[in-house]
C-alpha positions in Angstrom: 0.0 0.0 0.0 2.6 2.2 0.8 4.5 1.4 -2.7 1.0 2.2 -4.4 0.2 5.5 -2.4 3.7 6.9 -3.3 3.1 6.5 -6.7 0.0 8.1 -6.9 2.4 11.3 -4.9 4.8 10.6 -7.7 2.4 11.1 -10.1 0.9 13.8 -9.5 3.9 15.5 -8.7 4.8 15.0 -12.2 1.8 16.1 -13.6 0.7 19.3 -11.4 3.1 21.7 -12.0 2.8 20.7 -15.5 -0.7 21.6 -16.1 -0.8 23.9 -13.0 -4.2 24.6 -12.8 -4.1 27.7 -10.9 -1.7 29.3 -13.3 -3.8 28.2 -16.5 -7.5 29.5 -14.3 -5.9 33.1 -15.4 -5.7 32.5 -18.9 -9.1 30.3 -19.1 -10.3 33.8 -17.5 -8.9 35.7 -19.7 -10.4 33.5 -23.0 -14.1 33.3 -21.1 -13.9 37.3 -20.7 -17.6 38.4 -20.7 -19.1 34.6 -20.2 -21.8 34.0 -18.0 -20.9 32.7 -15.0 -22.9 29.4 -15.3 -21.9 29.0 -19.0 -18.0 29.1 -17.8 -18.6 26.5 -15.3 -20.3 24.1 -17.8 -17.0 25.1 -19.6 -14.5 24.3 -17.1 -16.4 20.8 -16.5 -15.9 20.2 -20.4 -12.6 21.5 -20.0 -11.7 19.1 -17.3 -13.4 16.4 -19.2 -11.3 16.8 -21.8 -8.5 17.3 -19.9 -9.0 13.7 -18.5 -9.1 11.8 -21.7 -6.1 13.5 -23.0 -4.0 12.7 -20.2 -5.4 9.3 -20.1 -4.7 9.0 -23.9 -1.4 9.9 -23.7 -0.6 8.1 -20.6 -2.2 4.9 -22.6 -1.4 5.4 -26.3 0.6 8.5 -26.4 4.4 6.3 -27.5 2.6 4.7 -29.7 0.3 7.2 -31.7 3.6 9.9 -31.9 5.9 6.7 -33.1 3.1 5.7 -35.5 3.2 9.3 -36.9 7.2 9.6 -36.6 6.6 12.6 -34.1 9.3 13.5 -31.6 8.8 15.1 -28.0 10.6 18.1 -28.8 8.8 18.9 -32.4 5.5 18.0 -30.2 7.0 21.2 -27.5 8.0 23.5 -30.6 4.5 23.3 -32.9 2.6 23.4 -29.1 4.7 26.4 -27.9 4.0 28.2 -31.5 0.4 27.7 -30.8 0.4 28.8 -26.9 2.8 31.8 -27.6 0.7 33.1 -30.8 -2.6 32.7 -28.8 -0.9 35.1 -26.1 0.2 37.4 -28.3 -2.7 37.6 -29.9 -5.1 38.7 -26.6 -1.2 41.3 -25.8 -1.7 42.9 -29.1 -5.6 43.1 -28.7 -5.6 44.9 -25.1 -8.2 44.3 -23.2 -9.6 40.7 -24.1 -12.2 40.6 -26.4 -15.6 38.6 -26.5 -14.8 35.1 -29.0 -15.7 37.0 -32.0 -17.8 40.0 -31.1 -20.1 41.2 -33.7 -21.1 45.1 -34.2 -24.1 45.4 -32.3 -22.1 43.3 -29.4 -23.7 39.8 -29.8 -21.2 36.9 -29.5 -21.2 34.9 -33.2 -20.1 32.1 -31.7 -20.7 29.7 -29.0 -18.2 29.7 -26.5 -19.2 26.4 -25.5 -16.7 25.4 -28.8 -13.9 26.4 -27.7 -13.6 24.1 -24.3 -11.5 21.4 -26.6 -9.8 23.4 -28.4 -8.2 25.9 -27.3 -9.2 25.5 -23.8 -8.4 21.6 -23.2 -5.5 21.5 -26.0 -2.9 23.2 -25.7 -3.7 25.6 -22.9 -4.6 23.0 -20.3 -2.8 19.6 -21.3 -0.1 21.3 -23.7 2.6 19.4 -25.3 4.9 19.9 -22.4 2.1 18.5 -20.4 1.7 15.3 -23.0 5.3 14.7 -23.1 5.2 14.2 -18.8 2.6 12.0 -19.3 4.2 9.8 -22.0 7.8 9.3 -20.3 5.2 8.4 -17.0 3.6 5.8 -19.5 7.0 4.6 -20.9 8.1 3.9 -17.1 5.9 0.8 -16.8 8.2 -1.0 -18.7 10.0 -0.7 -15.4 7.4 -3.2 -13.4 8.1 -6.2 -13.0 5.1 -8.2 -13.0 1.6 -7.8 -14.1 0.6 -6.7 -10.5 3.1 -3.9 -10.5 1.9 -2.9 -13.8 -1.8 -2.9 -12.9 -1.0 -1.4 -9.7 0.9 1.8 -11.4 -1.6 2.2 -14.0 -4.6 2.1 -11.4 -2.7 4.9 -9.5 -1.4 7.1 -12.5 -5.0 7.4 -13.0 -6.1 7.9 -9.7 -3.4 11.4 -9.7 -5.1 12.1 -13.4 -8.7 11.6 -11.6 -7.2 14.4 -9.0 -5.7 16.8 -11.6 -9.2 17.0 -13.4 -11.0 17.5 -10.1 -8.9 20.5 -9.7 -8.8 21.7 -13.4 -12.7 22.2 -12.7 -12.8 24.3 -9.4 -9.8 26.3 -10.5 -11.8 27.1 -13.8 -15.3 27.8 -12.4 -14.1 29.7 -9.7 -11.6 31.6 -11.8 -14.1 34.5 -12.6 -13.2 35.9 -8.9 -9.3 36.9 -9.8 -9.4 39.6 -12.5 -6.1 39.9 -14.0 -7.1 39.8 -17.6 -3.7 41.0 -19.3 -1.4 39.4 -16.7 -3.2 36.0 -17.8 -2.2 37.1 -21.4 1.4 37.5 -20.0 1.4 34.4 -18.9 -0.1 32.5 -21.5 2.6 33.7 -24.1 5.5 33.2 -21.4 4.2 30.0 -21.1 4.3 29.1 -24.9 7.8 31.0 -25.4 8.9 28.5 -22.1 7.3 25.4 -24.3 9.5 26.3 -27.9 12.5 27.2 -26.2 12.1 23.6 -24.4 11.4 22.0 -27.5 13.5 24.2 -30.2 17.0 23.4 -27.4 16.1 19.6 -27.5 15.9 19.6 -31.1 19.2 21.8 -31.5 21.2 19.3 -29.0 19.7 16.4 -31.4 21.5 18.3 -34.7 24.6 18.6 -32.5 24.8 15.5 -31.7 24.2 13.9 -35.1 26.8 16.2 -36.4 29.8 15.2 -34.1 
């Protein structure tokens, strides 16, 4: 029991300060400016839905899906931390955040319900940086030695996943009470410059390498 409950703490360990759901609550509040209150909760449950099945995806199929499509770690970080980084930018260069496609006479075209996968759950939530954790913590069952091990480290990987979605949702539908709309921009374009430069210095050190 004690080997189980430590990696569940190992787990989430890894996984927390990677998705950090009190740091990303600013930026979701920054992207759900103008929401109703009710309609940002349904989207923080969606959100932390989502969130879920993408870790569990990764932490399942992740190797295999980027191996299948010849997709390294650090190309996932650089096209993830373009993303991140340009969405930051973008709500920087804009001022004060803007309803999700305003119209004239101020009536929201769209609903903001569509945006809890994408960009919400992918990549502001469970970015590449966040996938790449979750794979290596997948790759390290090859580590256990039996099938008990094995069943015993995926039952508490998932347990710590269960946890980070729990908190993903409270951190998102209470969000609306901290309003610092352009520091969450800061931070969402720090956060994507921190995801290239992670993946562009991986893939540098790889041409290095292959050169010498």
């Amino acid at each position: 029991m004690n080997s189980a409950f430590n990696t569940f703490l190992l787990v989430l360990a890894a996984i927390f300060p990677v998705v950090n759901p009190p740091g990303s609550a600013l930026v979701f509040l920054g992207l759900t400016h103008g929401v109703n209150p009710e309609i940002r909760r349904v989207i923080a449950w969606r959100v932390a839905r989502n969130s879920f099945f993408v870790l569990v995806g990764a932490f399942l199929l992740g190797a295999l899906i980027l191996e299948f499509y010849g997709i390294s770690i650090p190309v996932l970080r650089v096209s993830g931390g373009l993303i991140v980084a340009g969405g930051g930018w973008k709500l920087l260069s804009d001022g004060s955040q803007k309803e999700l496609d305003a119209s004239a006479d101020g009536v929201s075209r769209t609903n903001p319900l569509d945006h809890a996968f994408y960009p919400l759950t992918l990549p502001l939530t469970t970015g590449p940086g966040t996938i790449a954790v979750v794979i290596s913590l997948g790759l390290s069952r090859a580590s256990c030695t039996n099938s008990t091990d094995d069943l015993l480290f995926v039952i508490e990987s998932l347990l710590a996943v269960v946890v980070i979605a729990i908190t993903i949702f409270f951190c998102f539908a209470y969000a609306d009470r901290v309003q610092r709309l352009r520091l969450s921009a800061f931070i969402l374009f720090c956060l994507g410059i921190q995801i290239l430069w992670s993946g562009g210095s991986e893939l540098l050190r790889s041409v290095i390498h292959s050169g010498s």
